[in-house]
Structures are given as C-alpha cells and as structure tokens.
N, C-alpha and C positions, 0 to 999 in steps of 0.2 A: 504493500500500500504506500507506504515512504515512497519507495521507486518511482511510483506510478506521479505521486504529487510531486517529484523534482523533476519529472520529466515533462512536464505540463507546466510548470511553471521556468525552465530555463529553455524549454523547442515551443515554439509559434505555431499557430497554424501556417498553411500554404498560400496562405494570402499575403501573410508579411513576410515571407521570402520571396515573394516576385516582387513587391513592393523595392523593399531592399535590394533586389538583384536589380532593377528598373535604375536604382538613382545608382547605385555603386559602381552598375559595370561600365559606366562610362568616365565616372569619374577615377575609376581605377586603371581605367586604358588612356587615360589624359595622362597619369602620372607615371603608364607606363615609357608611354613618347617621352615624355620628358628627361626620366629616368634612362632613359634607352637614348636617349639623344645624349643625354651626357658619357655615358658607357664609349658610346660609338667615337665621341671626341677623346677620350680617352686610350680609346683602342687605335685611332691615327694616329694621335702625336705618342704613343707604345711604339709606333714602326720607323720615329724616328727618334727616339731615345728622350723624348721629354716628358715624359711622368710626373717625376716630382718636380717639376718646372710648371705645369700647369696646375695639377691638384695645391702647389702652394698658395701660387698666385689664385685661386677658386677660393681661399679660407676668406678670402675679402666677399667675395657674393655670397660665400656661405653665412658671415653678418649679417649684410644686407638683407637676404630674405630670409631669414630668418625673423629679423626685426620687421619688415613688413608682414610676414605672415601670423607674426605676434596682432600688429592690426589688424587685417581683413580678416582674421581669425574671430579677432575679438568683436569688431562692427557686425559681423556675417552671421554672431548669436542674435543680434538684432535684426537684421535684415531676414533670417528666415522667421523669425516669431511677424513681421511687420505682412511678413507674404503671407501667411498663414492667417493672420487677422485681414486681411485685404487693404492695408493702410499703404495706397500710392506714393505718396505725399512724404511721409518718412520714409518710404522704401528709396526714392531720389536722392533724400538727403543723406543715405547712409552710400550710397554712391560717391558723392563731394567729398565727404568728409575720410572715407578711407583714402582716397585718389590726393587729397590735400596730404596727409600724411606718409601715404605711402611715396610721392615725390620729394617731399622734403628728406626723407631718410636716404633716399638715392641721390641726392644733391650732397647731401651731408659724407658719402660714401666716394662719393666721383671727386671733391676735395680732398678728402686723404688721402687717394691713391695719387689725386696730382702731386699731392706735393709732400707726402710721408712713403707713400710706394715702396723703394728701397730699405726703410728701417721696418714697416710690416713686415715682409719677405724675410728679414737676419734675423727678427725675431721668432719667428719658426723654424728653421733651418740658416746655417751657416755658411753650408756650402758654396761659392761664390759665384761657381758656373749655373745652379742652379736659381741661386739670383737672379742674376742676370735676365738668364732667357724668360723667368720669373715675371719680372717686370716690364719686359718688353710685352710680353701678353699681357699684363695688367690694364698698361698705356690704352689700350684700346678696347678691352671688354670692359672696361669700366664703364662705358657709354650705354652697357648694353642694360645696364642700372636703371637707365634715364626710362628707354623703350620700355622695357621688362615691364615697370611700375603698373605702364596703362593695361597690358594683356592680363595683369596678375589683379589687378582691381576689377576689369572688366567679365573675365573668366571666374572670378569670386562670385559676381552677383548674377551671373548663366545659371550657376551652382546651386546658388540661395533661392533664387528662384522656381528651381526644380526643372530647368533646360542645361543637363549638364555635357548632354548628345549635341548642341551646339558646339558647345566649348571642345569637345573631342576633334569635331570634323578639322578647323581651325587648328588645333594643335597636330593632326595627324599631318595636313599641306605644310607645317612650318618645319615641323620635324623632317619632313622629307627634304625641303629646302635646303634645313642644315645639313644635310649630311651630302648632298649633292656640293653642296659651299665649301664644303672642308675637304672634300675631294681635290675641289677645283686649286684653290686658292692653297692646302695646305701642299700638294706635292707639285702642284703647275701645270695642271692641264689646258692646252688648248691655247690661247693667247696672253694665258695669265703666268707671271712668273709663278716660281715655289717660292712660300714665303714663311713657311715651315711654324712655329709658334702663332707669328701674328697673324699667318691664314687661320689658324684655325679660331686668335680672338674676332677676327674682321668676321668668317662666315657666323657664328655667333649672335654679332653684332645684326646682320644684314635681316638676319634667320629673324631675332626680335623687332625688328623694326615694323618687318611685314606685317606678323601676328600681331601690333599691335594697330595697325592700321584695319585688320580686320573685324576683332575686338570690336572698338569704337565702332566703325562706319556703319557695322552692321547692325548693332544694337539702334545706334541712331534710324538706321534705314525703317528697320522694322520696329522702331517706336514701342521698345522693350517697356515695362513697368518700371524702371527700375533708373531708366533716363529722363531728360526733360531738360528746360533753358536754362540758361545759368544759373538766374533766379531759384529754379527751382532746385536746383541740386547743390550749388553751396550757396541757397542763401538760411544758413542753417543758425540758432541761435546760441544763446549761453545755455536757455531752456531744456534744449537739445542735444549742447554737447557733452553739459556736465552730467548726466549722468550713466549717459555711455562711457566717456571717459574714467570716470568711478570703477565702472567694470572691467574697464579694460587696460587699464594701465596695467593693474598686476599683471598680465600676460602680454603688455607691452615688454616690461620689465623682465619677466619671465624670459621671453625670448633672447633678449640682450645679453642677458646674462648668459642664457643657459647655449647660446650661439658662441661667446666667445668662451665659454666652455670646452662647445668640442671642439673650437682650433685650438685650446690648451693640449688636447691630448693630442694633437700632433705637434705641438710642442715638444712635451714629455717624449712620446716615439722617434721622434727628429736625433735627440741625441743617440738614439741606436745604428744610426748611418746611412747612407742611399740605400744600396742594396736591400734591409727591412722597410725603408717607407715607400721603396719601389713595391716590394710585395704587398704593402700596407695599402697603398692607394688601386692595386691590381681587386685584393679583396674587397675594399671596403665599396666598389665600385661595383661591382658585382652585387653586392649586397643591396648597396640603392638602389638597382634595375628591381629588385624583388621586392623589392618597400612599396610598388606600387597597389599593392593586396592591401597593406597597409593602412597607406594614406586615402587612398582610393574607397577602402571600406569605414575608417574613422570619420573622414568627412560626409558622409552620405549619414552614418549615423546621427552627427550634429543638425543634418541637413532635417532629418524625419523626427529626431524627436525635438527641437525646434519647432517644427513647424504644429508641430501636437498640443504641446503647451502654449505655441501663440495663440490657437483655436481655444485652450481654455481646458484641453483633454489631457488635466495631469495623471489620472488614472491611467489612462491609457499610454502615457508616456514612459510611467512605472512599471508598467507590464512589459511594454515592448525593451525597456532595458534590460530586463531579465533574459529576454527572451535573444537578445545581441551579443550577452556573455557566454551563453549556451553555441553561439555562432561562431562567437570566435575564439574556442577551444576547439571545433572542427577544422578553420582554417590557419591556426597556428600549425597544425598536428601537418596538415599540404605543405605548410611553407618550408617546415625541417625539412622535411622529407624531399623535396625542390632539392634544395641546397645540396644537401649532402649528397644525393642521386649521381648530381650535375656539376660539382664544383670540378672537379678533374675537366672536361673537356670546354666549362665556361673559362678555365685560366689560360689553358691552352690558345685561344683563340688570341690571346696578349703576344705571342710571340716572344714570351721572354729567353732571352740567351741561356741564362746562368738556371742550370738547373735546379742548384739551390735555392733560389728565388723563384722559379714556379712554384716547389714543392712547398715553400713555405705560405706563399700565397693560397695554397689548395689549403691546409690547415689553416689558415685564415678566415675564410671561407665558413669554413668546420664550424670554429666560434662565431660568426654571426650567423650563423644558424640555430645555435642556442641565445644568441640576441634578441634573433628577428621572435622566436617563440613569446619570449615574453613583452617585445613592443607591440607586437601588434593588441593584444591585451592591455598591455596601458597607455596607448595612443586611443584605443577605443573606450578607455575609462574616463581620460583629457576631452574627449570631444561628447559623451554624458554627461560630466561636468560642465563644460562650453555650453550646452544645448541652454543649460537655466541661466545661467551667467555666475557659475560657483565658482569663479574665477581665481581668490586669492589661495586657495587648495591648493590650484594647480601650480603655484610659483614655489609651492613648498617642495610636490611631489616632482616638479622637472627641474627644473634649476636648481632648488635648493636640495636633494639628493644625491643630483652632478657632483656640486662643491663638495658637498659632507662626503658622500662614500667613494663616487667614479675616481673624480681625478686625485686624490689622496692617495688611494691604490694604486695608479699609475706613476705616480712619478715615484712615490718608493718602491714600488716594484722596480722601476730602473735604478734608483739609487742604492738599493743593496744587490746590485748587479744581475737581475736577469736579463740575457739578453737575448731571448728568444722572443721576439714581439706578440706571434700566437699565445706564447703564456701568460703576458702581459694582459692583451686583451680580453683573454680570459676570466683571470682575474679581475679586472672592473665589472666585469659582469652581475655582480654582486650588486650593484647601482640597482639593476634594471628587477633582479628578485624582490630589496626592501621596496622598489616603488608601487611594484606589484600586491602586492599584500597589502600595504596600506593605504591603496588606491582602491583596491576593491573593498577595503572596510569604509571609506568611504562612502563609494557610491549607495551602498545597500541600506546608508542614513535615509536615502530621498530627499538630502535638504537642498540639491541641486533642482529639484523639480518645480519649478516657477514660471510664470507667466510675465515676461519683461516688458510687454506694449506698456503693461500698468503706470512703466516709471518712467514715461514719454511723456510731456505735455503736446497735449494734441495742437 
C-alpha cells in the first residue's frame, strides 16, 4: 500500500508528461545547438592546438552569462506567472527591463576585456603562449556580448511564453551558420584567409549577430505578447521595479558569485599544467553538450509551474512538483548511463596527440557523469524554487555551497599534491551531494509555492 501511494504521488499521469515533453523538448534541443555549437568550436580550434587558448579566454562569457542568466532567470519567474494571469502590459515590461540589464552587464564585460584582457587570462593560467592566443580571441568575441544580450533576452520570453519551438528553429539556422563560419574563416576556405583563433572569435561573433536580428525582427513582425513601443516596454516604474528587483537580486548575486566561482576552479586546475587542463577543457566540454537534458528540462519546469501559480493553481503546482522529482530520477539514471556508454569514442573525436591526455580526458568524463547525476536534480530543485520567486535559498544552495565545500576541496586537493585532475574533480563532487539533500529538504516545505502577479502594482 506504501508503494502504491509513492508511486502516485512522485509519477503523473500521461497528460503531464506530454505537457512537459511539449515545453522541454524544444527547449532542450535549443540548449543542445548551443551546447553543441560550443563542443564543435572547440573540436576546430583541438585540430589546431588551441584548447586552453580559447576555453580561457571563454571564462570571461562564462561571467557574463552567467550574470545575465542570473536576470532573465530571475525576470522570467515573472514573466511566466504574468503569461499565465494574461497581464500584457507587464509581460512588455519585463521584456525592457531584462534587455536594460542584461546590456549593461555586456557593456560592463566588453570594458574589461578592452582594457584588463591580458591580466584576466595570467590570472587563470600562466602560460604565456596560451595568453597570448588567449587574448587575441578575446579582442573580438567580446562583441559577441553586445549581440548575445538581444537573442538571450528575446529567446527568454519565446520560453516564458510557452513558444519555445520558435526559439529552437532560430537557434538550429545560427548554429549551423556557426559552424559553417569556423570552417571558413578558422582554417581559410575559399577567398578567406586562415585566421586560426580569431576565425573562430569572428565566426562566433557573425553566428550572434544574425540570431539576434532574428530574435527581434520576428517577435516585432509577428506582434508577440511580450513586445510593444518603447513606451510600453521600458516605460516601467519604481512600482514595478522594486519589487522584482527584491527577488531577484539574490540570484542576480547568486550568479556572480557563483560564475566567478567556477572560473576559480580553473584557477585551482591551471596550476596542474597544459597537458591536465587540455584534458580538462576536452571533458568538461563534453559534459556541456549533455547538460542540454538538463537545462532544457529545468527550464520548462520553471516555465509550467510558473505558469500554474500565476493562474492561482498552487495545489496543482504542488502536485506536479512531486511528480518532476519522480522524473528526474529516471533521467539522471539516461544521463550516467550516456556518458559512460560514450565517453571513449566522444574524446576520440578531439584528436588529441598525447595519449595520456585522451585517456585522462575519458576519466574525466567518468566524473561528470557522477556530476551531471546529481545537477540535473538540483538545477531542477533551483528552477521549483524560481517558479514562486524563493529566491534567496537558492544563493545559499549555488553559490554559497560552491564557496563553503567545491572550491575548498579543490584547491587543497592540489595543495597537498594530487595531481591527477580526475581525482581532483572528483573530489569537489561533494558540493553537488550536500546541495542535493538540502535542496530537496527544501523544496518539500512548499514555501516556494506562491503567486507573484500579487506583488505587481497593476
């Protein structure tokens, strides 16, 4: 009888797994393009020996969106409760106001690379040639900050909206773009030189530009809920902002923090040499291609109970969380099983020389497959949280568990000398168990279950 009542209380019926497969698979194959678009830049500039030249120089857009997605994260528990109550009107304004922020952090981004570039880069690694070519890619993807902003604000509220098959088709043409771009420009096909590093920041660049041309023009064209005149979309007040701002700082802040966090641990791993952060940047790339299950399915969660609670259906919101945790214990259980299956023939594809350096990249691999088990489990407890606006949790559970247990472990693991980086990361792994447990004692409070239109003046 037990059985019977956990089983009914953490499996749905079949209605809310097409529901959930309806929003997820498309925002899961967005993040796969994306994911896979970054793999693929990584896998050219692999065939000509810049690895740790680019994934360094990447720890600077690893800030940046980070800290933007700390916003549109945080706006977008808004903007799906506003869709779900049918409030046009804020739904616009939470358009302005993310696109205000999220540009200024790209501004605030594209001036340090101009004129600290160089001392970013010696702070994560030493190596000089690695600098170098570092920075020269920098010079030029940094702009791609500037583009990025509008596709990442505008793709946000496709999402929130519940058109996330939009947002896919758009990411499917740019992705393809880029990689046609990195062909071209990164080895010299056709009338173009090789321009080897800064082909592959320029196609990047070119890749964002488009996407976000399309973004915009379309949403405009087809006169989305979610656009409107300038007026209408930042003419947004203090009424307004303060108390979104209220909720969302902490996962402003979360993100900040918890972004220059994980460039710490490539800090930390930097002093075990090229050779481990070569393998380091081969796995942990890999890795992201697989996150798209992920993020793909955390966001969709945010997106549906959201939108439940803006309607007013916190019962119903309650239930279907139970019913997401029972979900994603079947697809962490896929994800291992992914990884490990397939790590030997996805490192393969890196062309690495040094066999040593495959082989360790393949163990690499290994451990975030015991990673990826337990984020996708507590990215999908972060975006439960998100859906009510239980925001200040979440700065304890990501960020402030980083500081206290990941990178602690990490950098004394290398200071009492282990220098096998698999074991290293291994070891931090530890981060991701205490968050898990005390994420999930969380959520099963329900005090994340709230209806936020309430704290809008209309």
């Amino acid at each position: 009888m037990q059985d019977e009542t956990t089983n009914r209380k953490y499996f749905g019926p079949i209605e809310f797994y097409q529901k959930t497969f309806r929003i997820a698979a498309p925002l899961a194959l967005q993040n796969l393009l994306m994911s896979g678009q970054s793999l693929i830049d990584t896998l050219m500039v692999s065939w000509i020996g810049m690895v740790s030249a680019v994934g360094t120089a990447a720890q600077v857009d690893v800030l940046s969106g980070l800290i933007s997605w700390g916003v549109i994260g945080g706006i977008g528990m808004f903007a799906a409760q506003f869709f779900g109550a049918k409030d046009e009107r804020n739904l616009k304004r939470c358009t302005g106001l993310s696109l205000t922020l999220v540009l200024a952090n790209a501004a605030f981004w594209i001036l340090a690379s101009t004129f600290f570039g160089r001392q970013i880069l010696t702070f994560y690694i030493k190596d000089p040639v690695v600098v170098e070519y570092g920075y020269k890619y920098l010079q030029i993807a940094k702009w791609g900050m500037l583009t990025g902003s509008f596709s990442f604000c505008f793709g946000n509220m496709f999402r929130n909206t519940q058109k996330p098959a939009i947002a896919l088709r758009f990411s499917i043409f740019t992705s393809v773009l880029n990689v046609f771009l990195n062909w071209v420009l990164i080895f010299g096909k056709g009338p173009f030189p090789a321009m080897g590093v800064k082909g592959a920041a320029l196609a990047t660049v070119l890749a964002q530009g488009v996407s976000a041309c399309l973004f915009v023009g379309y949403a405009f064209k087809t006169r989305q809920p979610f656009v409107g005149s300038f007026k209408e979309m930042f003419g947004f007040d203090f009424a307004f902002v303060k108390p979104i701002l209220q909720r969302i700082w902490p996962l402003i802040v979360n993100e900040s923090t918890f972004g220059f966090g994980q460039t710490l641990f490539v800090k930390a791993f930097g002093v075990l040499g090229k050779p481990q952060m070569d393998a380091y940047y081969v796995g942990n790339h890999i890795y992201e291609v697989m996150t798209f299950v992920i993020y793909g399915y955390g966001n969709a969660v945010q997106i549906l109970l959201g939108t439940e609670l803006g309607r007013g259906k916190i019962e119903n919101a309650k239930r279907e969380c139970d019913y997401h945790i029972g979900l994603s214990g079947i697809l962490s259980v896929c994800l291992v099983c992914f990884l490990v299956l397939f790590a030997k023939p996805l490192v393969a594809l890196f062309r690495l020389t040094d066999p040593a350096v495959e082989q360790l990249a393949v163990l690499i691999v290994y451990v975030f497959a015991v990673k990826s088990s337990m984020r996708l489990y507590n990215f999908m407890i972060f975006c439960v949280l998100r859906s009510g606006g239980d925001a200040k949790i979440i700065q304890f559970l990501d960020s402030g568990l980083e500081w206290a247990v990941g990178l602690p472990l990490a950098f004394l693991s290398v200071h009492f000398g282990i220098g096998n980086i698999a074991l290293v990361l291994l070891i931090t792994q530890a981060e991701q168990l205490v968050r898990l447990i005390l994420g999930m004692k969380r959520i099963k409070t329900y005090k994340w279950a709230k209806d936020l239109t309430k704290t809008i003046a209309s």
